[in-house]
C-alpha positions in Angstrom: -22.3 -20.7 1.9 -26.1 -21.9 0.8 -25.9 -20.2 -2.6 -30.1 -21.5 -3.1 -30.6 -18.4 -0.4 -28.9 -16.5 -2.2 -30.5 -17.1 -5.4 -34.2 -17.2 -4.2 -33.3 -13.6 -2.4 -32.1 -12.3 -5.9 -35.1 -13.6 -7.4 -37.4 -12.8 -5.8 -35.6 -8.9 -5.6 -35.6 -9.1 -9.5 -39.6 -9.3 -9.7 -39.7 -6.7 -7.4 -37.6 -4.8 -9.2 -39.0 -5.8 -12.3 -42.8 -4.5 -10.9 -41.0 -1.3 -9.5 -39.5 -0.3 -13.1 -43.0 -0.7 -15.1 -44.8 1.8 -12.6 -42.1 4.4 -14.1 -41.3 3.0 -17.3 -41.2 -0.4 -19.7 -38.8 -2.0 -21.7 -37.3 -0.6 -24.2 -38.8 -2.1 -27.6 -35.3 -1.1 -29.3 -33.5 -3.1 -26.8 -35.5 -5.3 -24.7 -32.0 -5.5 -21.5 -32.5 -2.0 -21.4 -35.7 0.6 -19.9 -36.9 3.9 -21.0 -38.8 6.5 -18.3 -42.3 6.9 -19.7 -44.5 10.2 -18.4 -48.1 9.9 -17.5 -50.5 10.4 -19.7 -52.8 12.6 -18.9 -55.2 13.7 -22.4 -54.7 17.4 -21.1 -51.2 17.7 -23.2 -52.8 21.0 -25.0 -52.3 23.0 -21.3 -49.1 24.5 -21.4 -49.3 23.8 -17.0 -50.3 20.1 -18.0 -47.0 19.8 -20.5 -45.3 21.1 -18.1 -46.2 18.7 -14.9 -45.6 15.7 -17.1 -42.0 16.9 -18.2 -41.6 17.2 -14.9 -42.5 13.9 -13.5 -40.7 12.6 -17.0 -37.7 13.7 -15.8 -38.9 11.9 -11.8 -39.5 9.2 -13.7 -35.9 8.9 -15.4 -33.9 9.3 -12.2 -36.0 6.9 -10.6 -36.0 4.5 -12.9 -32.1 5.4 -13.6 -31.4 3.8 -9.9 -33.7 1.1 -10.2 -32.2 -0.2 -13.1 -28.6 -0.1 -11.8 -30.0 -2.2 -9.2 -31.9 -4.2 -11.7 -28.7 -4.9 -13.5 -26.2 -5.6 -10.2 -29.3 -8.5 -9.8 -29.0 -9.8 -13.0 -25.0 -10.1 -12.8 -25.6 -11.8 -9.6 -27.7 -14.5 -10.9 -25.2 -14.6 -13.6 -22.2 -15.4 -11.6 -24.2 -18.0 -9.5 -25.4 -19.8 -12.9 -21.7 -19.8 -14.1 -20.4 -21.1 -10.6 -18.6 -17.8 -9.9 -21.0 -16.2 -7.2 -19.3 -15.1 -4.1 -16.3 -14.6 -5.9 -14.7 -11.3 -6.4 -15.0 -9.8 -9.7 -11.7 -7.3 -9.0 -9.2 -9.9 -7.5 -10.9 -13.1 -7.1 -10.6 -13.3 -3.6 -13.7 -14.7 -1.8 -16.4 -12.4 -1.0 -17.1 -12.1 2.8 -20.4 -13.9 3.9 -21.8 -11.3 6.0 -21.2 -9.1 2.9 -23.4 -11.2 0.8 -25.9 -11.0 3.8 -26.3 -7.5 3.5 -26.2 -7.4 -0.2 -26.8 -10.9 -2.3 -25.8 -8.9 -5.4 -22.0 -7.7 -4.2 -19.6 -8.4 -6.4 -16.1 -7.6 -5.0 -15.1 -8.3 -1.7 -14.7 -6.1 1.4 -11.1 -4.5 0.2 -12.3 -3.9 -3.3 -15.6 -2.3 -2.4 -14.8 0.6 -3.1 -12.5 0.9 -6.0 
């Protein structure tokens, strides 16, 4: 298994990532591992119409940014495991994770049987 792949994939998919989460929100000054949805500002906050647009792309803006930094986070782990010498090995049992499972996803972190539980 070349484990450099790997790790240039999941770097590369953490600025990505990283890009994609400050279009819908930033760090969290409070805790910089975590991110916070941010609304648009638009200087027309007195319109009760306007108020209520940007609750609603607030709230867009959270679930987006809710899956993107799941994502974010499975990344991070990845790169983890791979700097501690445990990438490709399952988290639930230890067993090796499947190659072709690592193809389709460099962040997996259980193996084929434990997928799911």
């Amino acid at each position: 298994m070349n484990i450099e792949q790997f790790r240039t994939r999941l770097t590369e998919e953490k600025t990505t990532l990283e890009a994609e989460l400050a279009t819908v929100g930033r760090k969290n000054p409070s805790n910089p591992n975590d991110w916070e949805a941010t609304p648009e500002d638009t200087g027309l906050e007195a319109d009760p119409n306007d108020r209520a647009d940007q609750m609603e792309e607030f709230g867009n803006n959270a679930a987006i940014l809710t899956d993107l930094e799941h994502r974010y986070n499975d990344v991070i782990a990845a790169l983890a495991r791979i700097e501690d010498g445990m990438y490709g090995t399952c988290i639930a049992g230890d067993e090796t994770i499947e190659e072709d499972r690592l193809e389709a996803d460099p962040a997996a972190a259980t193996c084929k049987a434990h997928m799911n539980g």
